[in-house]
C-alpha positions in Angstrom: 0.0 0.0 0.0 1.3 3.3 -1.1 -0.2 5.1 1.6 1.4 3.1 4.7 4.7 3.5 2.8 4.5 7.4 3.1 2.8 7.0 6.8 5.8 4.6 7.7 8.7 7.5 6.3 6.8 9.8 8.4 5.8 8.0 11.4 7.5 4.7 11.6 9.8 5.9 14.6 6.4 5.9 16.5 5.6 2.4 16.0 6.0 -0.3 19.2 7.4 -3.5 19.1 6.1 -6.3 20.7 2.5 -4.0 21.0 0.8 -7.8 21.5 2.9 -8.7 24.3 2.3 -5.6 25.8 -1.3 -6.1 25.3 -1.5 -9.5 26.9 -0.2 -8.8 29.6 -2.2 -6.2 30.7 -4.9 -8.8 30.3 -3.1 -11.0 32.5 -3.0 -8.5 35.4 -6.6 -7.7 34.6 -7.5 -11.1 34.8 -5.6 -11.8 38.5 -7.2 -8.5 39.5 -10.8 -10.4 38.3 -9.6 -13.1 40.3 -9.4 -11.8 43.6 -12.6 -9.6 42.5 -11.2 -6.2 42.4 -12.4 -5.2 39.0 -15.2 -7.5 37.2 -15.2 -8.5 33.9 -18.7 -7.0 32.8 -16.9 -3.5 33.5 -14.4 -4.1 31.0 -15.9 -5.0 27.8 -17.0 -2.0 25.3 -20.8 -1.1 25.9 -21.7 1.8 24.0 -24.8 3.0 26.5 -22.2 3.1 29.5 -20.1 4.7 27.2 -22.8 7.3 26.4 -23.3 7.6 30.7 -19.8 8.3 31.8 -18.4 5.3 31.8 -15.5 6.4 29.0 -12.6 3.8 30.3 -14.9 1.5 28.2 -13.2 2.7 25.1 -10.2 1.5 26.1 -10.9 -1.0 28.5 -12.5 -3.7 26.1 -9.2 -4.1 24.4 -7.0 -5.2 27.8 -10.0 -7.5 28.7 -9.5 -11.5 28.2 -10.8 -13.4 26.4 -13.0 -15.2 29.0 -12.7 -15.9 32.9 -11.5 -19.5 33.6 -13.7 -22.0 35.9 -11.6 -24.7 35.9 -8.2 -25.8 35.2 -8.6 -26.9 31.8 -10.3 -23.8 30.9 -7.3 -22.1 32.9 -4.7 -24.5 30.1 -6.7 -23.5 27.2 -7.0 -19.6 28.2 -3.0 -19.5 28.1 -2.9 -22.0 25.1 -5.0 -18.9 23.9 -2.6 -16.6 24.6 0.3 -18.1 23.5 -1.3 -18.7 20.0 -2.1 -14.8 20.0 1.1 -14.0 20.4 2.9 -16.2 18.2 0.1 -15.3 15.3 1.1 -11.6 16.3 5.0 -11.9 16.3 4.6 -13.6 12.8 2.4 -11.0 11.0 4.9 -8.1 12.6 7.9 -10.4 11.4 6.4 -10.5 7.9 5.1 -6.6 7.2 7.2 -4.9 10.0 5.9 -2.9 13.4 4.6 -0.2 11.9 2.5 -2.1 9.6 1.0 -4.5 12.4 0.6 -1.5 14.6 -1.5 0.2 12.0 -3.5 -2.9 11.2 -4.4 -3.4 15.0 -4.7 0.4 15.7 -7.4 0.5 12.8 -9.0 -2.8 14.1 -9.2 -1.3 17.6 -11.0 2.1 16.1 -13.4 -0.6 13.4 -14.6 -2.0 17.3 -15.3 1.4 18.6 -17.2 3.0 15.4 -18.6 -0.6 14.9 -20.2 -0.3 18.6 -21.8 2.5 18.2 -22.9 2.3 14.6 -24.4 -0.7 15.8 -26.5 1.0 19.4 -27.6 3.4 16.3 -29.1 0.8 14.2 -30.4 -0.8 17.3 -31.1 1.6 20.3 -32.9 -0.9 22.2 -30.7 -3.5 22.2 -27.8 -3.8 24.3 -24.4 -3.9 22.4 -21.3 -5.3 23.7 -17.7 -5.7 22.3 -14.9 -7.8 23.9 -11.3 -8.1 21.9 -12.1 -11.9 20.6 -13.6 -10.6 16.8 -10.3 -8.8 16.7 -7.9 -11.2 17.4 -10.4 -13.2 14.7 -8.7 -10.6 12.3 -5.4 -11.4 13.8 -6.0 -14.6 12.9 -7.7 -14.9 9.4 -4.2 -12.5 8.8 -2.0 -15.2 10.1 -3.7 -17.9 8.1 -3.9 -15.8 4.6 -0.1 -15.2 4.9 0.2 -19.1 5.9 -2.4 -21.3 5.2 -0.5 -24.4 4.8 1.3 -24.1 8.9 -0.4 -27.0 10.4 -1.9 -26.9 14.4 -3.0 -30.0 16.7 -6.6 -29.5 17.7 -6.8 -30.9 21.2 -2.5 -30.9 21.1 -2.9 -34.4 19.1 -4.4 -34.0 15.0 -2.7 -32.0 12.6 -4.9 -30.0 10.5 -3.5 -27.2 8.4 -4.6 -23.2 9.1 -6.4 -22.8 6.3 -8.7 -25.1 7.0 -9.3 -24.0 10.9 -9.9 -20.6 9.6 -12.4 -21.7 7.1 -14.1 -23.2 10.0 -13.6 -20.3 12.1 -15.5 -18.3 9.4 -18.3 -20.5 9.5 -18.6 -20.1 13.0 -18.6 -16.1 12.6 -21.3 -16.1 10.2 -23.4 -18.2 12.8 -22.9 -15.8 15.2 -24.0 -12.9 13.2 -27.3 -14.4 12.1 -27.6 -15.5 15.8 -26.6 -12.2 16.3 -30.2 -10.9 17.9 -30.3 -7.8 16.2 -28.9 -6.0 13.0 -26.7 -3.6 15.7 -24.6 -6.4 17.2 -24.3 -8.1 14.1 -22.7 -5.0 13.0 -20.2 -4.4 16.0 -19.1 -8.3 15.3 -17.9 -8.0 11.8 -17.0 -4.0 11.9 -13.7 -5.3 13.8 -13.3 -7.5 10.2 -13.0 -4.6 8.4 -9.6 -4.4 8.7 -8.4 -7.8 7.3 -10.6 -6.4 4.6 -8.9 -3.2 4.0 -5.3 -5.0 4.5 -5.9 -8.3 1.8 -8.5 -6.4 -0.8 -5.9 -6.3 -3.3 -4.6 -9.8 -2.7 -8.7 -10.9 -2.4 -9.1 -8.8 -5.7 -6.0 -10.5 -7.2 -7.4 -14.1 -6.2 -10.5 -13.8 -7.8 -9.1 -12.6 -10.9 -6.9 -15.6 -11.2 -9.8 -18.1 -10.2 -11.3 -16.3 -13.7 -8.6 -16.7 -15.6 -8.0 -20.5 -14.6 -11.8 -21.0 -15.4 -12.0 -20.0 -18.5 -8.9 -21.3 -19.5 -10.7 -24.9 -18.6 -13.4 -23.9 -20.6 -11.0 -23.0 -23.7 -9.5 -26.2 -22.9 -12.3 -28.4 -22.3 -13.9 -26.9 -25.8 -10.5 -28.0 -27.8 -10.2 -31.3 -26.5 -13.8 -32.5 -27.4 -13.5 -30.4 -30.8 -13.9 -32.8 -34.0 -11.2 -33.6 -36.0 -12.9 -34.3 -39.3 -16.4 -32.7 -40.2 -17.8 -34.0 -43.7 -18.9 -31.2 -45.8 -21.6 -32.6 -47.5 -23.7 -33.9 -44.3 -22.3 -32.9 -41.2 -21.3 -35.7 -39.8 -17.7 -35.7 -37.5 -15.5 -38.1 -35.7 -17.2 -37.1 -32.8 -21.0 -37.5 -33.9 -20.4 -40.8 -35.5 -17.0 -42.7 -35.2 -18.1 -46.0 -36.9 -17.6 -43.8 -40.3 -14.9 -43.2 -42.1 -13.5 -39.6 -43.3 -11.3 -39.1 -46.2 -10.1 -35.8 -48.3 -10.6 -34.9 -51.4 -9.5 -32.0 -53.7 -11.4 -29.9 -54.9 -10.5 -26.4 -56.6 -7.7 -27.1 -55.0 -8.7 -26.9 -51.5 -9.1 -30.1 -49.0 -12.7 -31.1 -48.7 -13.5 -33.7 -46.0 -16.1 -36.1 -46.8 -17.6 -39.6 -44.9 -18.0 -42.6 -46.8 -21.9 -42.4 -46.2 -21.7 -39.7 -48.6 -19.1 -41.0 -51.1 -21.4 -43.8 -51.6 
């Protein structure tokens, strides 16, 4: 993108290394002071109506929130797998497009969540809208599988299945949870924190579908010349293809090659 290149020249110096890191921890110590039940979880997450009556840490607060509050052990063990997979998504992504890059991608994911919230309490005043980070780590993630679909993971730390296809799956799941959405304003605020996988991969989206174009009508063009007849008589018609107990034979006529079956040479 031409337009991160000049923001990069100008403001790459500003950019933070590691901003994922950074980011989970602050959700651990949020989630030990949840634990010992100095802050609670509900007061965290982005609600635009508590927003809207003083309650502006919201704007921020959502983003430091984790994921979920354990109940158990394994829950505990899957909440840090969590974690660990974040991060190692994250350190890949700022590996491959540099910090100021995944900075920017985040930064406008993080402001998608906010205008997303909102947009949706307009659509919907009635209905209560809440935001938590997990649909933008989900951009994090469909990221981290576009650039490397074929990296393989072991679902319950045993099968291998490749990215790509966990992300296909996790797509799937998405689109459940927008229809079971509730309203048309929370379906908003769950895919405006997309957007920004959107506005990072449109030209390699754009690109994609152009080539699955290409490659389908070359099958076409390809299809069409292998079941294209070799021999066509040119007194009835028939061809190789049409009927191949005949036999076709050339002839000359004003000098030119003129195919003809033996039906018709009688």
């Amino acid at each position: 993108m031409k337009v991160l290149d000049s923001l990069e020249k100008r403001f790459g110096h500003l950019a933070i290394p590691n901003v994922v890191l950074i980011l989970i921890v602050a959700q651990l110590l949020m989630y030990a002071a949840i634990l010992v039940g100095r802050v609670e979880f509900v007061s965290l997450v982005l609600i635009p109506k508590a927003v809207l009556n003083g309650e502006w840490w919201r704007l921020f607060s959502f983003v430091i929130a984790p994921p979920t509050v354990a109940q158990s052990l394994i829950q505990g063990l899957f909440l840090a797998f969590y974690w660990y997979i974040f991060w190692m998504m994250s350190s890949a992504l700022e590996q491959a497009w540099g910090v100021f890059r995944f900075n920017v991608f985040l930064f406008v994911g993080f402001l998608l969540s906010i205008l997303g919230a909102f947009v949706g309490q307009l659509i919907s005043p009635s209905a209560l809208i809440f935001l938590s980070p997990y649909f933008l780590y989900l951009s994090v993630f469909f990221a981290f599988a576009t650039l490397n679909p074929n990296i393989q993971f072991l679902i319950f730390f045993v099968v291998p299945v490749k990215v790509k296809w966990i992300a296909w799956f996790v797509a799937a799941m998405t689109a459940v949870s927008v229809i079971g959405a509730g309203s048309i304003g929370m379906a908003v605020a769950i895919l405006a924190p997309l957007l920004n996988y959107v506005l990072f991969f449109r030209d390699a989206m754009t690109q994609s579908v152009i080539s699955k174009k290409r490659r389908k009508q070359f099958d076409k063009e390809r299809r069409a010349t292998a079941i294209e007849a070799l021999h066509s008589c040119s007194s009835c018609g028939a061809t190789d293809r049409s009927n191949p107990e005949r036999e076709f034979r050339y002839k000359m006529i004003d000098g030119d090659a003129v195919c003809v079956c033996d039906a018709c040479r009688g």
